[in-house]
C-alpha positions as CSV (number, residue, x, y, z in Angstrom):
1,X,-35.5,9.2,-86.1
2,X,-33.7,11.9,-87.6
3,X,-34.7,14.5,-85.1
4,X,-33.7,12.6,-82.5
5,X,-30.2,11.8,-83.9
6,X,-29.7,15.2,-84.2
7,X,-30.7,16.1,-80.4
8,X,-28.6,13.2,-79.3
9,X,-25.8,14.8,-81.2
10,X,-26.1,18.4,-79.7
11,X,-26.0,17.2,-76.1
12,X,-23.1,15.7,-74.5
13,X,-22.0,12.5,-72.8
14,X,-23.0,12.1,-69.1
15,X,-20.0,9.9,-68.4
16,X,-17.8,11.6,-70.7
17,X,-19.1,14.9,-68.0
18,X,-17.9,13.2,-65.4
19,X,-14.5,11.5,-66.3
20,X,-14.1,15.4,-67.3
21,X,-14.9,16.8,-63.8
22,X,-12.9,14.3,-61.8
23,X,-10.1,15.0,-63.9
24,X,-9.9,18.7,-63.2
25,X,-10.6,18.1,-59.4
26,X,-7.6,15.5,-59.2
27,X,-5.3,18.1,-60.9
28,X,-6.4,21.3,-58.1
29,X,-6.1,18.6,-55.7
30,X,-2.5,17.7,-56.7
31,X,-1.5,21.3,-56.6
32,X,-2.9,22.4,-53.0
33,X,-1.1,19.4,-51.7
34,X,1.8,20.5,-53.7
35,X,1.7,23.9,-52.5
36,X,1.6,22.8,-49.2
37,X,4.5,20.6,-48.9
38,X,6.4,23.2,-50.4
39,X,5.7,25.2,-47.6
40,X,6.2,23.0,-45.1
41,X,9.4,21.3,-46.2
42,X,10.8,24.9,-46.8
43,X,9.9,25.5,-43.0
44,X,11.1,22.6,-41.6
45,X,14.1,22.9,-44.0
46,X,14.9,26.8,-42.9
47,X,14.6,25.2,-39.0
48,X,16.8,22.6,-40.0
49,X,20.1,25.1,-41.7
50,X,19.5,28.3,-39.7
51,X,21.9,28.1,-36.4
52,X,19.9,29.2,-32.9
53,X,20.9,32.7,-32.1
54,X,21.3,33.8,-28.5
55,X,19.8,37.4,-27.3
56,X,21.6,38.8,-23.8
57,X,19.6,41.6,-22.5
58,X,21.2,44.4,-20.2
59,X,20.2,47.7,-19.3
60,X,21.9,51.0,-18.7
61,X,21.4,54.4,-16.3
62,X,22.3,57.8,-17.0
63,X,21.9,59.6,-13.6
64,X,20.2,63.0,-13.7
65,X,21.1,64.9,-10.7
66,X,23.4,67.9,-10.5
67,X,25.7,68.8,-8.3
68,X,27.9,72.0,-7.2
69,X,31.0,72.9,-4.7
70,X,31.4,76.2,-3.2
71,X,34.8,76.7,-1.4
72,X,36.1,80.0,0.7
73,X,39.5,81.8,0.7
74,X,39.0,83.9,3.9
75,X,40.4,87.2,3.4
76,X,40.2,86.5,-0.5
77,X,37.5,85.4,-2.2
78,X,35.3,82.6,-3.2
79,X,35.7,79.5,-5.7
80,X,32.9,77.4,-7.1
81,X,31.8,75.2,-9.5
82,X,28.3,73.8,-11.0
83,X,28.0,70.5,-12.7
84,X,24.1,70.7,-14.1
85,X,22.2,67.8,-15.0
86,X,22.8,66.5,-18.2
87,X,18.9,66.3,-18.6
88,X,18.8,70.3,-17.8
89,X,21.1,71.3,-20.8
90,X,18.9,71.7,-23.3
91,X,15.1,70.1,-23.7
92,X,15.6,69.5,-27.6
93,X,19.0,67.4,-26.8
94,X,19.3,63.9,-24.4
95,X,22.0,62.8,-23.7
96,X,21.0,59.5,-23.7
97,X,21.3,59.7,-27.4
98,X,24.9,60.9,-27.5
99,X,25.9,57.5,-25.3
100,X,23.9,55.6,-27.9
101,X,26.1,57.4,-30.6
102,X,29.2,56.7,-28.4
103,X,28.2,53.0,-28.0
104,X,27.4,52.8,-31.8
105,X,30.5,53.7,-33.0
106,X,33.6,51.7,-34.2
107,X,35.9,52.3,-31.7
108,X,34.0,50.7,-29.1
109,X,32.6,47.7,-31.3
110,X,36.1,47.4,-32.5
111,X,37.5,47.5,-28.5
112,X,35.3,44.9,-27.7
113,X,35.6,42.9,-30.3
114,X,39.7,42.8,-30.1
115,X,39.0,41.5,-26.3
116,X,37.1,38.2,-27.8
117,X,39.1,37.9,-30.6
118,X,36.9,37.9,-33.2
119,X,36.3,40.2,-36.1
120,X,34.3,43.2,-35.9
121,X,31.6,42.0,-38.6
122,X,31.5,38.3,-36.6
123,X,31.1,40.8,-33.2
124,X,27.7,42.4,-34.8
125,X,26.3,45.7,-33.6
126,X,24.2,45.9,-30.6
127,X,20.4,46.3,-30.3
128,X,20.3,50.0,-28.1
129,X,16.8,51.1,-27.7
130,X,16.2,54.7,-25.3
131,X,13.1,54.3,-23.4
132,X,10.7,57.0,-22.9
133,X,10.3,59.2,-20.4
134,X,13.3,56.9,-18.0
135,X,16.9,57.6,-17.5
136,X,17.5,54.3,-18.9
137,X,19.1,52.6,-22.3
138,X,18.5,48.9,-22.9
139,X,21.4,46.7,-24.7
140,X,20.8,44.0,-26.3
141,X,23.4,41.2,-28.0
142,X,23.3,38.6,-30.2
143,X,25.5,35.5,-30.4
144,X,26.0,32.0,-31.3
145,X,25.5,30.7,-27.6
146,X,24.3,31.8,-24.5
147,X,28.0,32.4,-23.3
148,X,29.0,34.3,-26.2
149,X,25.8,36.5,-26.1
150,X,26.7,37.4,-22.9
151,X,30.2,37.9,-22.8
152,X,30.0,40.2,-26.1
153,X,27.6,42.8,-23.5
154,X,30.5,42.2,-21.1
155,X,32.8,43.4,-23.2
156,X,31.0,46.0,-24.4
157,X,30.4,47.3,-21.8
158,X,34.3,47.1,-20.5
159,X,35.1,49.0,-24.3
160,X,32.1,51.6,-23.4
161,X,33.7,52.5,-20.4
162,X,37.4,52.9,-21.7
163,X,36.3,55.0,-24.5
164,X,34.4,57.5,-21.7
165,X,37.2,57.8,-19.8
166,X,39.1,58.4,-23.1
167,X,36.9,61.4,-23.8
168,X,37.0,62.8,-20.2
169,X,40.8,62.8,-20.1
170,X,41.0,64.5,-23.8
171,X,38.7,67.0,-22.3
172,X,40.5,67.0,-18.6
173,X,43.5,67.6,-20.6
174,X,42.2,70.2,-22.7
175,X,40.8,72.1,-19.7
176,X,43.4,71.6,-17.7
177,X,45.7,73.6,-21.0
178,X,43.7,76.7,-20.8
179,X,43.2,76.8,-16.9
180,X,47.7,76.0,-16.8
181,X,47.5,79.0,-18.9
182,X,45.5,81.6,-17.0
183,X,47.0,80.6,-14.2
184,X,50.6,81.0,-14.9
185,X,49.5,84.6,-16.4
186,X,47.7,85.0,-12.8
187,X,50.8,84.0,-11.2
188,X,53.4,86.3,-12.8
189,X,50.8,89.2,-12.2
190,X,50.7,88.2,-8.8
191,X,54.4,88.0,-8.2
192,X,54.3,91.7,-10.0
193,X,52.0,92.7,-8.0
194,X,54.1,91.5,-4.9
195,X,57.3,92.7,-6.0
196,X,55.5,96.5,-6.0
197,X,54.7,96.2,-3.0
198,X,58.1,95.5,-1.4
199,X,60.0,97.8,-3.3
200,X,57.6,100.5,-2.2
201,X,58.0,99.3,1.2
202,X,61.4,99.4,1.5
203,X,61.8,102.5,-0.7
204,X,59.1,104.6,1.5
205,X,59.4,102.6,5.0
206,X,56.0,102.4,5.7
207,X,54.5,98.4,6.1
208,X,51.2,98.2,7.1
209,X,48.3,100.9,8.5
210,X,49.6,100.2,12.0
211,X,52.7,102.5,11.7
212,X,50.2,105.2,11.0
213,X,48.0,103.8,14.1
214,X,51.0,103.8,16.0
215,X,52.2,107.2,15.1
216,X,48.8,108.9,15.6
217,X,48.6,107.3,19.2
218,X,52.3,108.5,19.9
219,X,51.8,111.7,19.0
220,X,48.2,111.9,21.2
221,X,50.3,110.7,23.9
222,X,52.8,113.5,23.8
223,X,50.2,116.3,23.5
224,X,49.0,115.1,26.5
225,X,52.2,114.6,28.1
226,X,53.2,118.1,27.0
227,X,49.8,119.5,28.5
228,X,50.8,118.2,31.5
229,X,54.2,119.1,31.4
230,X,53.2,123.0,30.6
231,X,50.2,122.8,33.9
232,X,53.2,121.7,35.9
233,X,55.5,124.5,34.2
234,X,52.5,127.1,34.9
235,X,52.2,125.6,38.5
236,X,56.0,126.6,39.0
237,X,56.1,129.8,37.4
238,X,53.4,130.8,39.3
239,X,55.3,129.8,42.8
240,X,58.3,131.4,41.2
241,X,57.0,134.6,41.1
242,X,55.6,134.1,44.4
243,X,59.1,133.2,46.6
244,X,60.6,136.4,44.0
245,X,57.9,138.5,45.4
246,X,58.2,136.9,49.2
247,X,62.5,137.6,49.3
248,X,62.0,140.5,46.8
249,X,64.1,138.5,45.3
250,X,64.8,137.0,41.4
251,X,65.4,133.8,40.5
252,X,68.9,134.6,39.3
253,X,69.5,136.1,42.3
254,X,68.5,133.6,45.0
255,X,70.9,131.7,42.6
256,X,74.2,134.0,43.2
257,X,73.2,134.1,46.5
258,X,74.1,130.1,46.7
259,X,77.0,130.6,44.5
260,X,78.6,133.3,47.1
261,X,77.3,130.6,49.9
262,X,79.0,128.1,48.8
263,X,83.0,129.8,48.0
264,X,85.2,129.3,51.2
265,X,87.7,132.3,50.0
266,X,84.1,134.5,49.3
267,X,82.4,133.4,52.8
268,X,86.3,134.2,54.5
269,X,86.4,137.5,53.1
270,X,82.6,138.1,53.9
271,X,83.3,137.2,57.5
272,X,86.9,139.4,57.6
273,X,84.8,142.3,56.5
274,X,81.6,141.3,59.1
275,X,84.4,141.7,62.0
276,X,85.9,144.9,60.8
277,X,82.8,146.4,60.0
278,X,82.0,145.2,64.2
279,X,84.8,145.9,65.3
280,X,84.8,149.8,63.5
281,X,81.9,150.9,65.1
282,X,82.6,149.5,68.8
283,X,86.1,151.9,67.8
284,X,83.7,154.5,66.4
285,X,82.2,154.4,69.7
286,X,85.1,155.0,71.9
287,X,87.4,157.1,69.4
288,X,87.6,160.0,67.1
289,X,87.9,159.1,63.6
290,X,91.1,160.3,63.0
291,X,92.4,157.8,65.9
292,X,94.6,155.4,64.9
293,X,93.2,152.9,66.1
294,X,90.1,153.5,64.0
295,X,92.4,154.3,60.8
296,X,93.8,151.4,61.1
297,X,90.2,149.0,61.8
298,X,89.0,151.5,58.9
299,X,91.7,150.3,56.6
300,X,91.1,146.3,57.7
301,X,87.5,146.8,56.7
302,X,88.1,148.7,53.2
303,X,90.5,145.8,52.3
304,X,88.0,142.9,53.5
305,X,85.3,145.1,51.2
306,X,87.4,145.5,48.5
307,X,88.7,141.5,48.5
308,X,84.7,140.6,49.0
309,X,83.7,142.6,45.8
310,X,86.8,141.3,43.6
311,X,85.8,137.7,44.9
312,X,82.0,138.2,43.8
313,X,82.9,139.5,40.4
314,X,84.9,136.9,39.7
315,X,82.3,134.2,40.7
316,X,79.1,135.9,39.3
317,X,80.9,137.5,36.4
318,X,80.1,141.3,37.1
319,X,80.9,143.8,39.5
320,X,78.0,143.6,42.8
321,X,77.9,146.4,45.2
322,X,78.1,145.9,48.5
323,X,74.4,146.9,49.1
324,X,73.4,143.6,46.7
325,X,75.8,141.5,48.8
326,X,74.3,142.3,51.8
327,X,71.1,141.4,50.5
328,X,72.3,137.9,49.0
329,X,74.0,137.1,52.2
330,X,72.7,133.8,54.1
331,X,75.6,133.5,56.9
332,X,73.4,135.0,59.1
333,X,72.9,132.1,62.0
334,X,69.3,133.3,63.1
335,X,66.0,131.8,62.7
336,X,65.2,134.7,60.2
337,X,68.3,133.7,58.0
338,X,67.3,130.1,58.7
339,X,64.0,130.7,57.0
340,X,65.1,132.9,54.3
341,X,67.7,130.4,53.5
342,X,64.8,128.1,53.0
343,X,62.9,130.4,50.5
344,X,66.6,131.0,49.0
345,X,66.5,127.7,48.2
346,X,62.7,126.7,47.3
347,X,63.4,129.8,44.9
348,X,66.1,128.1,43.1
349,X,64.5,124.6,42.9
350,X,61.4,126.2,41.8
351,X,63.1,128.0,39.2
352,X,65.5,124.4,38.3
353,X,61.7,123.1,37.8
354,X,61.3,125.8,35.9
355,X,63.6,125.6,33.3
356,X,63.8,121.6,33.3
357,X,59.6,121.1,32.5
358,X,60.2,124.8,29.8
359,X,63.0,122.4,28.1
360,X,60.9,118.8,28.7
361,X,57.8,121.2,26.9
362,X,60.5,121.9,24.3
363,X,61.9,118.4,23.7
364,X,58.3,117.3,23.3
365,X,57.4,120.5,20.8
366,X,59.9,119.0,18.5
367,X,59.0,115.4,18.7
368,X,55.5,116.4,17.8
369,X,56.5,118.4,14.8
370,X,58.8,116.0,13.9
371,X,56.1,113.1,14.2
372,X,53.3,115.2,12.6
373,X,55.6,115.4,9.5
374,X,56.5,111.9,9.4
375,X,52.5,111.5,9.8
376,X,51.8,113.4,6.9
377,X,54.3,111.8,4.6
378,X,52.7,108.2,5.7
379,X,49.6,109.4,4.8
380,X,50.6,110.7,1.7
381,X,52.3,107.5,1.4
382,X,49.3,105.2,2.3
383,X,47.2,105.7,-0.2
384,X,50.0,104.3,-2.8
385,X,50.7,101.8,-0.2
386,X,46.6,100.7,-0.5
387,X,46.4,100.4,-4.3
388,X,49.4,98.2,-4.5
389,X,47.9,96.0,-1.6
390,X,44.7,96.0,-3.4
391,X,46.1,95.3,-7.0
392,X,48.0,92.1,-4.7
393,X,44.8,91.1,-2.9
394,X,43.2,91.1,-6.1
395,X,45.9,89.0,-7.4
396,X,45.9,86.8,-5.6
397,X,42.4,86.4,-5.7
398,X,42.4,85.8,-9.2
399,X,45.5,83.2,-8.8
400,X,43.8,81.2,-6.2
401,X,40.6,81.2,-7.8
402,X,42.1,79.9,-10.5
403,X,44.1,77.2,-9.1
404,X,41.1,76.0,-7.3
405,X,38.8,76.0,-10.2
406,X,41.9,74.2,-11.9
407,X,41.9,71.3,-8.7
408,X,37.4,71.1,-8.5
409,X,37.6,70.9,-12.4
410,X,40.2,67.9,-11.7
411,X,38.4,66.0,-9.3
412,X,35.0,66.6,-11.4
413,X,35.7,64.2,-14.4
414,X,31.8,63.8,-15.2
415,X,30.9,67.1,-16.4
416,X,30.6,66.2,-19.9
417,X,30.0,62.3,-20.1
418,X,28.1,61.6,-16.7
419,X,28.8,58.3,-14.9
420,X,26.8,55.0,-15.8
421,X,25.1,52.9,-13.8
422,X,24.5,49.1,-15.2
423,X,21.1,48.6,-14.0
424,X,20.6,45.3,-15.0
425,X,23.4,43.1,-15.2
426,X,24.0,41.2,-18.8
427,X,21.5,37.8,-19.4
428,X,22.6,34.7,-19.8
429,X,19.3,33.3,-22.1
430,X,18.3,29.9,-21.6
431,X,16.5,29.7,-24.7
432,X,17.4,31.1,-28.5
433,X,15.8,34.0,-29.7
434,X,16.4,32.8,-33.4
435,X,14.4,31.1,-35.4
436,X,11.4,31.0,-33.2
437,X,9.8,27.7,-34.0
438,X,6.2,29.0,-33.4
439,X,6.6,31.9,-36.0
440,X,7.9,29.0,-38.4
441,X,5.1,26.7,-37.8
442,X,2.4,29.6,-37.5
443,X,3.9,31.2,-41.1
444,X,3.5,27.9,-42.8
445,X,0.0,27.0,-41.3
446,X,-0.9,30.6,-42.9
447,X,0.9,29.8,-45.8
448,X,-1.1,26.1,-46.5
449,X,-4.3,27.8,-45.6
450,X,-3.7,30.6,-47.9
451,X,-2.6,28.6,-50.7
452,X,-5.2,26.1,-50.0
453,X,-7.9,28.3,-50.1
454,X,-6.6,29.6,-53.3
455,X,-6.7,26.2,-55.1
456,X,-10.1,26.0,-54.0
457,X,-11.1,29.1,-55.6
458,X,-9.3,28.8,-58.6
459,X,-11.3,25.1,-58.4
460,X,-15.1,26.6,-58.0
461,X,-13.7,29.5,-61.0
462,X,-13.2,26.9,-63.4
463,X,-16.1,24.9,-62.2
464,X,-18.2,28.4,-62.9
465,X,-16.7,28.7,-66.2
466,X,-17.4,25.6,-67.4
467,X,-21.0,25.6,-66.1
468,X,-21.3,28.5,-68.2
469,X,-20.0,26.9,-71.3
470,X,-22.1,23.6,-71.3
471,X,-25.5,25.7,-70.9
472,X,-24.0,27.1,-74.1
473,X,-23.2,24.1,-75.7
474,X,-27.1,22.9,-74.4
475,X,-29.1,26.3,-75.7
476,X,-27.7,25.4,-79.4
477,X,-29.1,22.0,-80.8
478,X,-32.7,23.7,-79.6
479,X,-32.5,26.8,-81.7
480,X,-31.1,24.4,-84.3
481,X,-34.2,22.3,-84.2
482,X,-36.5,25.4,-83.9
483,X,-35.5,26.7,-87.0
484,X,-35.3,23.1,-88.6
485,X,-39.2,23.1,-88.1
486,X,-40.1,26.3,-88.9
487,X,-38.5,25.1,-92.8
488,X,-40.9,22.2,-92.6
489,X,-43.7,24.2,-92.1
């Protein structure tokens, strides 16, 4: 009876067990359901107090391709400009990342921002994502309501494009301060240069390479004229000599001959002492010398003589004997005299010839010379002439060069910040982007099957443990009764 009290002792209550174990399970049941409720009331309650946000998608396009002008000043030179693309630059830079940078930063959020009238920190800060291996940059906004999603990328976009043109007039301006520079230095170079050149122009009197042209073909024209002159002056010296050689006759004198011709009072004595000298011998004839008659004819005919040689001195300008006058006389009336009157007179016009082509030969001798030296000074002259047209040329090469690079760089305003091209135009979202009810929902599903599978295994933990500790509490009253007996004995 004893024994038995004592093994009834060691073993414990079977309903005391189980008002034990439905305890513990009613407390891990209490705290999965508490668990989650807590999750779901703080998921409904965040859907409840967090506004809907509105996302407005938009994309931009930063064209690649290059371009280039080439323009030609005939007679000067060539202009030209290159505008690379910006993708060509440089392989470890994109420029897609300095517009991101631009489109970052406060000036433009702050631009865009002053055109809705709100503050910058109520404006936000756009989404900008660069997509590989494309030209393009996607925008995206964030806002309170469709409409105000989309009219912040509207105005973004409007502040985006102010402050690029901002940045391509500083740098227009800036370019247009050093080319304003070189080309007023170009300018007064050129007007230098200019100013040379008509001073030595005026100072030496030669204007351009034609004058030389000019003067080389003049003076080839009067060598040729004076060849021709000096055949034609050969020609008549050559006939000259032979009419001098047909009369027996010079030149000069064929030329008294037409002088005596031509004197009344010389041609009246000539024929006074013609008669005498006829009438004398016809008296000659018919008297003694000492007659009278003859005397007296004799006397006639010495005076004529004597008034003919005065007369011909004083047109030729020395004494002529009577011997020459005879010869130089061309009052004869017959065919003879007729013809040597002729070669009297082809005598003296070949010798007019003559001395008119020696003198035209001459004249032309001295306008050669003359032109020859002038030549030689305008050539001497040309070369200095050439540099200072070259130093202009070249001036003015540079001046218009740089004026037209100054008028392409103008009308190229892209060069640095290329054009953009709005790709897609900015969304107007139907639905909100923020909160996303299914991420809610799905997050506290995980949550209540995460915290419920927790209490469970916390649940079958403790069940394990206490398992453990009744087999204990079970192995104990036998090894007490075991040694009890083995006492007995």
């Amino acid at each position: 009876m004893t024994n038995y009290i004592e093994i009834s002792a060691g073993y414990p209550s079977r309903s005391g067990k189980s008002v034990a174990k439905q305890g513990r399970w009613q407390r891990y049941l209490l705290l999965g359901l508490a668990t989650n409720l807590t999750f779901w009331v703080s998921a409904l309650f965040y859907l409840k107090i967090t506004p809907p946000t509105y996302t407005s998608s938009s994309a931009i396009n930063l064209p690649g391709a290059s371009s280039n002008a080439n323009v030609n000043l005939p007679g000067i030179g060539q202009a030209s400009y290159e505008n690379p693309s910006p993708y060509a630059m440089s392989s470890s830079q994109d420029p897609r990342e300095n517009y991101k940078f631009i489109a970052e930063s406060e000036p433009v959020l702050k631009a865009a921002a002053d055109q809705l009238n709100m503050p910058l920190e109520e404006f936000g800060r756009p989404k900008i994502k660069v997509l590989v291996n494309t030209s393009v940059i996607k925008v995206e906004f964030k806002g309170a309501s469709p409409d105000e999603a989309r009219n912040k990328s509207l105005a973004f976009y409007k502040a985006l494009e102010a402050r690029l043109n901002e940045l391509r007039n500083q740098e227009a301006t800036k370019r247009d301060v050093g080319f304003q520079t070189g080309l007023n230095s170009s300018q007064k170079k050129l007007q230098s240069a200019q100013k040379r050149l008509s001073d030595y122009k005026a100072r030496s009197g030669l204007n351009s390479d034609e004058q030389i042209k000019d003067l080389t073909t003049n003076i080839e024209q009067l060598r040729r004229q004076r060849a021709e002159i000096l055949a034609q002056q050969q020609q008549a010296s050559t006939r000259l000599a032979q009419l001098s050689a047909n009369l027996k006759l010079s030149a000069g004198q064929a030329t008294d001959a037409f002088i005596l011709q031509t004197d009344q009072i010389f041609q009246q004595n000539l024929k006074n002492y013609s008669e005498a000298s006829a009438a004398l011998v016809v008296l000659e004839s018919k008297f003694l010398p000492i007659h009278p008659t003859v005397v007296a004819e004799k006397a006639k005919r010495d005076a004529a003589q004597e008034a003919l040689q005065a007369r011909s001195q004083s047109l030729l300008g020395r004494p002529v004997s009577l011997a020459t006058l005879k010869q130089l006389n061309l009052s004869n009336s017959t065919n003879s005299s007729a013809a040597r009157e002729t070669l009297f007179q082809q005598l003296v016009t070949v010798q007019a010839d003559q001395k008119g082509l020696t003198a035209q030969a001459q004249a032309i001798e001295q306008q050669i010379a003359q032109l020859e030296t002038r030549l030689k000074k305008l050539a001497q002259q040309e070369s200095n002439l050439d540099a200072l047209k070259r130093d202009m040329q070249l001036a003015e090469a540079v001046f218009s060069s740089t004026l037209t690079r100054l008028d392409i760089g103008k009308s190229n305003a892209f060069g640095s910040y290329p054009l953009i091209q709005i790709l897609a135009e900015p969304s107007l979202p139907d639905s909100p982007t923020e909160p996303k009810k299914s991420y809610v929902y799905l997050g506290a599903a995980l949550g209540s099957v995460f915290s419920t599978t927790g209490v469970v295994l916390l649940w079958l933990r403790d069940c394990a443990k206490r398992s453990a500790l009744t087999g204990d509490a079970l192995k104990e009253p036998l090894r007490d009764r075991k040694r009890q007996t083995s006492i007995r004995e």
